[in-house]
Legacy VTK file of the C-alpha trace (Angstrom):
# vtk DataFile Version 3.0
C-alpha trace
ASCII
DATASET POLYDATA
POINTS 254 float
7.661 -3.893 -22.774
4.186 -5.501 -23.526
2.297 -3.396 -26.170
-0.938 -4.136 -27.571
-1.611 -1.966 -30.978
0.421 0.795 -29.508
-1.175 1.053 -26.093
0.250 -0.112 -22.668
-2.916 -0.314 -20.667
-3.371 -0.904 -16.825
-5.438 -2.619 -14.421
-6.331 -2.119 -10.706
-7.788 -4.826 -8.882
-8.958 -3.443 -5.880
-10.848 -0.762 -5.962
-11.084 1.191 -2.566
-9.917 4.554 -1.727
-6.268 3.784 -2.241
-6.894 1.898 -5.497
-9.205 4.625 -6.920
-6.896 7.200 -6.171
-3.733 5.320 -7.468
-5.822 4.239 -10.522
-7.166 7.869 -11.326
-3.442 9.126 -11.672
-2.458 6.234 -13.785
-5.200 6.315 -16.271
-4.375 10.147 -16.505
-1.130 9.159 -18.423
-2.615 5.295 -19.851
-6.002 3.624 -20.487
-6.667 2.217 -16.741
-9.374 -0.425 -16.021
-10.461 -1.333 -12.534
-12.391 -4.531 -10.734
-13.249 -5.490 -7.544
-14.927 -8.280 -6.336
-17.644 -5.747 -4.384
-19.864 -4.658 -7.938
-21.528 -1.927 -5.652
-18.626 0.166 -5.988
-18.580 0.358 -9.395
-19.903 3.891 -9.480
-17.204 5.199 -7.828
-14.543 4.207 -10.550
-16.145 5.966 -12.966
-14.064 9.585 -12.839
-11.131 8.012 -13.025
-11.538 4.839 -15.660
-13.814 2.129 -16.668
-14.523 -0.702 -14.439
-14.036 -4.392 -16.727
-14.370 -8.579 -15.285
-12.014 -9.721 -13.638
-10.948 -11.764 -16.690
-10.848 -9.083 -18.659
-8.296 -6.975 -16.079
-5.714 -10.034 -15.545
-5.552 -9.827 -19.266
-3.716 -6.182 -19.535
-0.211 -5.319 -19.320
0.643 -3.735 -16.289
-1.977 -5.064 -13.291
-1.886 -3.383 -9.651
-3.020 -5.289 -6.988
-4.495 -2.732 -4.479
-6.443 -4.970 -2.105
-6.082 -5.910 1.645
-2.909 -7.348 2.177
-4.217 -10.471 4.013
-6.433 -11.437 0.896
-3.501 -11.287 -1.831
-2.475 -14.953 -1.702
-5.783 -16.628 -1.730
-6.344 -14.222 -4.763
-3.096 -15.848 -6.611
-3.925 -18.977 -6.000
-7.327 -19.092 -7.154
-6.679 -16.379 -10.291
-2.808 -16.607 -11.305
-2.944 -19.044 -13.509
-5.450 -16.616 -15.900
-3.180 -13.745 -16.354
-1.651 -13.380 -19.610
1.881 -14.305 -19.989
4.265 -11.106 -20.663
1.928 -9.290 -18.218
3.667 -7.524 -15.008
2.176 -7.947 -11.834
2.622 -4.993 -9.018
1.267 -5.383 -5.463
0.834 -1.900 -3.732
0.850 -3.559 -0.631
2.604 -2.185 2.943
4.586 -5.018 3.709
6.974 -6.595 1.387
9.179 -10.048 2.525
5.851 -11.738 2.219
4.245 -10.446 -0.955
7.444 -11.788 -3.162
6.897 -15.106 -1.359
3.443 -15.303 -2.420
4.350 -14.230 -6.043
6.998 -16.742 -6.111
4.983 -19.373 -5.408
1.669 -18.591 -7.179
2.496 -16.858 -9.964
3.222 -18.887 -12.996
6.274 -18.993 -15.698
5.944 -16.206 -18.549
4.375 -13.679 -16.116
6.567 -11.233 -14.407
6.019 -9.065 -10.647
7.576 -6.640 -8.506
6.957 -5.489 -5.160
5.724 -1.471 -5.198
5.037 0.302 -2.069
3.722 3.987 -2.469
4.582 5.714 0.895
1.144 8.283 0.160
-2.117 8.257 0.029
-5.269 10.030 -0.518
-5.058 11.955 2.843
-0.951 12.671 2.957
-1.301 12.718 -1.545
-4.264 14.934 -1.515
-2.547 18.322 -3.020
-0.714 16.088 -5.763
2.148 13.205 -5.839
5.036 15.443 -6.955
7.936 14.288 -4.910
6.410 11.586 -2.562
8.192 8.586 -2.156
7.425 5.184 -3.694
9.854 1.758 -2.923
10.294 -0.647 -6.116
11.620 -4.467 -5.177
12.624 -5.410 -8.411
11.719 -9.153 -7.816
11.519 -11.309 -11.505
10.803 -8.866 -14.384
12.723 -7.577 -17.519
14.819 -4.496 -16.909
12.581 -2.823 -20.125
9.493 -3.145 -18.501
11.225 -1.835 -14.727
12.572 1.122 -16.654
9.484 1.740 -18.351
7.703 1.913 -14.806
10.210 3.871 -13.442
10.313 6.168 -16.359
6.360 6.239 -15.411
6.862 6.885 -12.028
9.535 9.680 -11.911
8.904 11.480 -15.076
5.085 11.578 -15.651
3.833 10.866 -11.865
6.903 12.934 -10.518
7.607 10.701 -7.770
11.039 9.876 -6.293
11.648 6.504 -6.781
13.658 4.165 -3.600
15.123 0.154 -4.450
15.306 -1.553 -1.517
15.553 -5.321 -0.279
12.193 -6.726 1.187
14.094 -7.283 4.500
14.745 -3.385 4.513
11.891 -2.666 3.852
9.737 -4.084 6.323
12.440 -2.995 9.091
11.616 0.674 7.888
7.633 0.058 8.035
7.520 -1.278 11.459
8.236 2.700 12.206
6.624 4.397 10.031
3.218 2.438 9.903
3.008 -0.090 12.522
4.242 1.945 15.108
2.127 5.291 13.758
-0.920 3.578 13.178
-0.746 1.754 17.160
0.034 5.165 18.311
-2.742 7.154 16.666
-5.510 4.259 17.170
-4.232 4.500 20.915
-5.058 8.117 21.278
-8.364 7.877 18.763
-9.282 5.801 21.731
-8.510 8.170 24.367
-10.439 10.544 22.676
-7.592 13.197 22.242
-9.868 14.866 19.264
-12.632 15.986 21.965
-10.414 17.405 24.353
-11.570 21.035 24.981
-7.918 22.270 25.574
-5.106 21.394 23.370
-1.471 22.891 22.909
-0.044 22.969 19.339
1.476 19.238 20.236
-1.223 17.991 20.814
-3.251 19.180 17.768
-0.172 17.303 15.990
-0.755 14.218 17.474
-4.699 14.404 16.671
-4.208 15.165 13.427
-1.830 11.938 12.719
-4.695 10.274 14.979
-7.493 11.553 11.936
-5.396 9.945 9.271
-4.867 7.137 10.953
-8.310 6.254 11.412
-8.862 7.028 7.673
-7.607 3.739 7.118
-9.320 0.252 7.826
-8.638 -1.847 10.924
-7.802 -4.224 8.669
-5.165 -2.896 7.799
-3.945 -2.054 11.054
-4.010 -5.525 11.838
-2.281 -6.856 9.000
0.731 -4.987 9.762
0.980 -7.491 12.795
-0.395 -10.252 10.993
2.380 -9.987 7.733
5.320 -7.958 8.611
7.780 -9.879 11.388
8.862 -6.915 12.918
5.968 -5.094 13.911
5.508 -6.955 17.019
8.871 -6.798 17.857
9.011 -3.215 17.748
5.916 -2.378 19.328
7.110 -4.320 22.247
10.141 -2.814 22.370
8.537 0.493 22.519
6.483 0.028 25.592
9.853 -1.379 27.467
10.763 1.794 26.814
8.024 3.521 27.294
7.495 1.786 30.915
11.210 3.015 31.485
11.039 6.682 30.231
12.216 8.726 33.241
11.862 5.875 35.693
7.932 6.151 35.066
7.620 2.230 35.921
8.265 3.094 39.468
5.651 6.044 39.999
1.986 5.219 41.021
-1.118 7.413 40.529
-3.194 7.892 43.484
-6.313 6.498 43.463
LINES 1 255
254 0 1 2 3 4 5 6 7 8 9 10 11 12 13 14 15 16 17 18 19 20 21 22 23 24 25 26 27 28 29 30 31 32 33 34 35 36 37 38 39 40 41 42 43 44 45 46 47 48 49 50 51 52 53 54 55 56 57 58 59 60 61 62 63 64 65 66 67 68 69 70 71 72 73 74 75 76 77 78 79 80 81 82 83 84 85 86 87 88 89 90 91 92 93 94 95 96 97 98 99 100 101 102 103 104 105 106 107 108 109 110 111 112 113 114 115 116 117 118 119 120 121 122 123 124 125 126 127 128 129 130 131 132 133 134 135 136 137 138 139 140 141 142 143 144 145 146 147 148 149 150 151 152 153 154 155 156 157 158 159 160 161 162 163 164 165 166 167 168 169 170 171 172 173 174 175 176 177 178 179 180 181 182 183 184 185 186 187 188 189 190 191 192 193 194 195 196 197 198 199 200 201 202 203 204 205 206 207 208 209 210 211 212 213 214 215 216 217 218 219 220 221 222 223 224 225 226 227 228 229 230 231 232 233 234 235 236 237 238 239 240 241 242 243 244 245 246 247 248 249 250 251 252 253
């Protein structure tokens, strides 16, 4: 494990609501540093750390990347050849098979990655992380620095911590985000929040709808964009859907 006098210290590049929040419960345990290429959003890093350059963040020991998924190889390319060697490099991204491509191909010998995938966030994390889930790909990094994160994650950040392949992975996510997040932008856009009548089901589904919507459409899109099976599974879904109790053969009146 990389230790400079005595201190392991972190870095989060990326510093919107999910990096903030991630960052804010690291630096609670180590000294945590953030950056992000927007400098008027400096001032809201401030509770939770000290914002540094960009240079100085690729130069600490454990470095999160916590920005849009669809920006993290142009970001390697242009910057992965500054990080210091013996550093560990830690995507928090929602798709996986991709990511470890992109860090196999951009990031250079004597610095080491794996994939992370924290299955929370500031809305579903809100009350505290004790016992939410986070998935660890183990890609090329020594096992002292892996137990050292897990010891980080399970005993100090009280997670429970899943290792998985990258193929299982993304398989999962095409449920549990791609599918979610197409469902609750779907009925954001029906407008289910306004309705002046709604049954206890119904409140469920608008309250997945409200955290769905916390999130950027950016993000909604890269799940299509990076992770193969989302658009097989969506259009499996509205086979199904169309099928449902023979519902393909019923027409509205006008």
């Amino acid at each position: 494990m990389s230790r400079r006098n005595g201190a392991v210290e972190f870095a989060i590049i990326g510093a919107g609501r999910f990096g903030i929040f991630w960052g804010s419960h690291l630096a609670a345990h180590y000294p945590t540093s953030f950056y992000d290429s927007n400098p008027g959003i400096r001032a809201n890093t401030v509770p939770a750390g000290k914002w540094q350059s960009l240079k100085q963040c690729l130069r600490k020991d454990y470095i999160f990347l916590t920005m849009p998924i669809g920006r993290i190889p142009a970001f390697l390319e242009n910057h992965a050849g500054q990080i210091r060697k013996g550093s560990v490099v830690i995507d928090c991204a929602s798709v996986k098979i991709p990511i470890l491509a992109w860090f196999e191909k951009y990031i250079p010998a004597g610095v080491f990655y794996l994939a992370s995938h924290p299955l929370f966030g500031p809305d579903s994390a809100r009350s505290g992380l004790q016992d939410h889930l986070l998935t660890l790909m183990p890609g090329y990094v020594p096992l002292e620095n892996y137990n050292f994160l897990v010891q980080l994650f399970t005993s100090k950040l009280h997670l429970n911590v899943l290792s998985m392949s990258a193929d299982e992975h993304d398989r999962l996510m095409a449920y549990n985000l791609s599918l979610v997040h197409h469902l609750g932008r779907t009925l954001n856009e029906l407008g289910i929040a306004k309705l002046p009548l709604r049954m206890a089901g119904m409140k469920k589904l608008s309250e997945i709808s409200q955290i769905v919507m916390n999130d950027s459409e950016e993000l909604f899109r890269d799940f299509y964009r990076f992770n193969p099976y989302s658009a097989r599974l969506r259009d499996n879904f509205l086979e199904v859907f169309r099928k449902q109790g023979g519902t393909e053969n019923i027409r509205v009146p006008e």
